[in-house]
C-alpha positions in Angstrom: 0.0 0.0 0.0 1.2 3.5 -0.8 3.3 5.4 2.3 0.4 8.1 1.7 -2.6 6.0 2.0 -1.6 4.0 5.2 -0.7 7.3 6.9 -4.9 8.3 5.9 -5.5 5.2 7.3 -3.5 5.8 10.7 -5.0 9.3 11.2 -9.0 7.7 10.6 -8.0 4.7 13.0 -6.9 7.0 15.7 -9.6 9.6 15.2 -12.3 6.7 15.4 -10.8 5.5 18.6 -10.7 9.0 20.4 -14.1 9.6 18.7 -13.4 13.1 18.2 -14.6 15.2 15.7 -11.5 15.8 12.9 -11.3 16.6 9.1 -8.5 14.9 7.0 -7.1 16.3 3.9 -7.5 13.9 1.1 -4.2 12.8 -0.2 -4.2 14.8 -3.5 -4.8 17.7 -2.4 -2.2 18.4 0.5 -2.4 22.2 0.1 -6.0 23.0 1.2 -7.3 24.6 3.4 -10.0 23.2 6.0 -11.9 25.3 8.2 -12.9 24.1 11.4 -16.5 22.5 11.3 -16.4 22.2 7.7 -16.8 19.0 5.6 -14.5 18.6 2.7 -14.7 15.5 0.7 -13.2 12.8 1.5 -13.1 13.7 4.7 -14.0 12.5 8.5 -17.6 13.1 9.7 -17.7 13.8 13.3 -18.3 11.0 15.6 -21.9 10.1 16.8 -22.1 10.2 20.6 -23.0 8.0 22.3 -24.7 7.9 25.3 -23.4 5.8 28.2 -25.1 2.4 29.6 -24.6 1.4 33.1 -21.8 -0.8 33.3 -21.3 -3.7 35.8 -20.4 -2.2 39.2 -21.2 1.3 38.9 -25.0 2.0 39.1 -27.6 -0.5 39.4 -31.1 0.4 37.6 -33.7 1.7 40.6 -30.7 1.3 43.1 -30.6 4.7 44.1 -33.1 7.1 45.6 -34.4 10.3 44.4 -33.1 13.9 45.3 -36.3 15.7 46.1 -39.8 13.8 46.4 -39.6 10.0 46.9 -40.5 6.6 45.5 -43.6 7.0 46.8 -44.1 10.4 45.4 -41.8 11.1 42.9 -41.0 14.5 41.5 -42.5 15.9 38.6 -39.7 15.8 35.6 -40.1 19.1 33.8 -37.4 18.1 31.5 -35.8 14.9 30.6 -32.4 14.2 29.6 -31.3 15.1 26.1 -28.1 13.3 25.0 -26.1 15.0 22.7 -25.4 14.2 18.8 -22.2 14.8 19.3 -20.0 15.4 22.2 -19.9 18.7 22.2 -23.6 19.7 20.5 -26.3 20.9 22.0 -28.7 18.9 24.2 -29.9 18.6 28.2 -27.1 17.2 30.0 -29.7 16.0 33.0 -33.0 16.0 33.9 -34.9 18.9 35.6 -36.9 18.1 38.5 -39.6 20.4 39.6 -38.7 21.5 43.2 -39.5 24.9 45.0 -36.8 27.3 46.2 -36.1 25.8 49.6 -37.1 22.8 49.4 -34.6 19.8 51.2 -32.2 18.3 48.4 -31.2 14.4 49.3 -28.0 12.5 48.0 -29.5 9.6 46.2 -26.4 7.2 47.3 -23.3 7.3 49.6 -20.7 9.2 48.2 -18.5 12.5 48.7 -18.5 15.9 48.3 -15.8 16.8 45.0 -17.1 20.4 44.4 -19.4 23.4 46.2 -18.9 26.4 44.1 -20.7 28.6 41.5 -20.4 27.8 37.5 -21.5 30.9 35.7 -24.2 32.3 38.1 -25.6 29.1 39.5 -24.5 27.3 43.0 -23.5 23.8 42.5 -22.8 20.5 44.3 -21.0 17.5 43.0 -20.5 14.4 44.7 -17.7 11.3 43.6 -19.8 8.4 44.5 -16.6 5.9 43.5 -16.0 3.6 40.5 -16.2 7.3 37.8 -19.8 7.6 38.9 -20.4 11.6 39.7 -23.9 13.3 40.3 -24.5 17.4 40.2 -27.4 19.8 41.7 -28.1 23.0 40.3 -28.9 25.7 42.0 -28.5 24.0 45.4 -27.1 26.0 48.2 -25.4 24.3 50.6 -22.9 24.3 53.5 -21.2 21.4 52.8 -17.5 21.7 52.1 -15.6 19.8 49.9 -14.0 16.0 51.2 -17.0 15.6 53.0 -18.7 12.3 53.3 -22.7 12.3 52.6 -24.7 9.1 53.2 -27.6 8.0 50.6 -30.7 10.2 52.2 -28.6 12.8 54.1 -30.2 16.2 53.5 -27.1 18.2 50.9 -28.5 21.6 50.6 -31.7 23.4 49.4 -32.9 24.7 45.8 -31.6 27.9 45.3 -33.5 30.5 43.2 -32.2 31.2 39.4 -31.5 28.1 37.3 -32.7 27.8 33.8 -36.3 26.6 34.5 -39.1 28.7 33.6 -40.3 27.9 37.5 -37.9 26.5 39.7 -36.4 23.0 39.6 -33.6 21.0 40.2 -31.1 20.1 37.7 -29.8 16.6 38.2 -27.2 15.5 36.3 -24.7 11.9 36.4 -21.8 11.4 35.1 -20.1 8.5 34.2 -16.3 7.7 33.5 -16.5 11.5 32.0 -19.5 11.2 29.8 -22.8 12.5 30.8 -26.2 9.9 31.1 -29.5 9.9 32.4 -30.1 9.9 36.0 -33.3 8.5 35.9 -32.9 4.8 35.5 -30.8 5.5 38.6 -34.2 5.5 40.4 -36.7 3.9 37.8 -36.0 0.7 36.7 -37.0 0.7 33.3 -36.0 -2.6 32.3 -38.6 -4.6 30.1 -39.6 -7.7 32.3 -38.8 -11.1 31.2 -41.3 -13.8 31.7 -39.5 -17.4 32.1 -41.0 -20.6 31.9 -42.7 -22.4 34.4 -40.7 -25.1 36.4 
């Protein structure tokens, strides 16, 4: 194979592993110009994302309990998670969760406390619950400080006012190994059932 064509093929393997969106010049013409966003042919469309699925060992569908409201009365979702096309596109990274200013925010699950702080104009709260699995509350306010170790149920802060709802919410989001998902199987199982045959 021509030195020219397996370096192509190098660049498209490694781009397609980091799943990164990248343009590559087609061998002939070595001299043009790409700008970034644009497609040229012959070249690399961005990756899809892809959204994650709960591995073994980090969270268990329905495992976890919710942050406001309960099992028993659950919160109204006044909007669901939106994954992304791409990694860096547009979509809902979370899910809202209607809540009043003040009300009593609960950690779904043990965990600790990695970040208290304000991202743009918004008070937030992350917590590391082990194994890449992190969860984050917008606007909570909260006197927690970072390091410190919350049990699942423990009262974390309260709904601030602002946030991006219309009226106010919570914004729940989960992160896994990096890469956003949905929080809600965390506390619905939505699993189909599986009916198996009678001994």
């Amino acid at each position: 194979m021509p030195k020219h064509l397996v370096a192509l093929t190098a660049v498209v393997s490694l781009a397609a592993s980091a799943a990164l969106p990248v343009s590559v010049q087609p061998a002939t013409a070595p001299s043009a110009t790409v700008r970034p966003g644009s497609v040229q042919p012959g070249s690399v469309q961005p990756a899809p994302f892809e959204p994650v699925l709960f591995r073994a060992g980090s969270v268990h569908p329905g495992a976890w309990s919710w942050p406001v409201g309960s099992h028993a009365v659950p919160p109204v979702v006044s909007a669901p998670f939106d994954a992304p096309e791409t990694r860096w596109g547009p979509g809902h990274r979370g899910a809202d969760l209607a809540a009043a200013a003040g009300q009593e925010v609960r950690s779904p699950a043990d965990g600790r406390v990695a970040f208290v702080g304000v991202v743009v104009d918004r008070p937030v709260l992350t917590i590391d619950h082990g194994d890449g699995v992190l969860t984050s509350y917008e606007p909570l306010a909260s006197d927690l400080a970072v390091d410190s170790r919350v049990a699942a149920g423990q009262v974390i802060g309260t709904v601030a006012d602002g946030g991006h709802c219309a009226a106010s919410c919570l914004h729940w989001g989960l992160r896994i190994d990096g890469v956003y998902a949905d929080p809600l199987p965390t506390v619905r199982d939505t699993r189909p059932s599986i009916l198996l045959p009678v001994p």
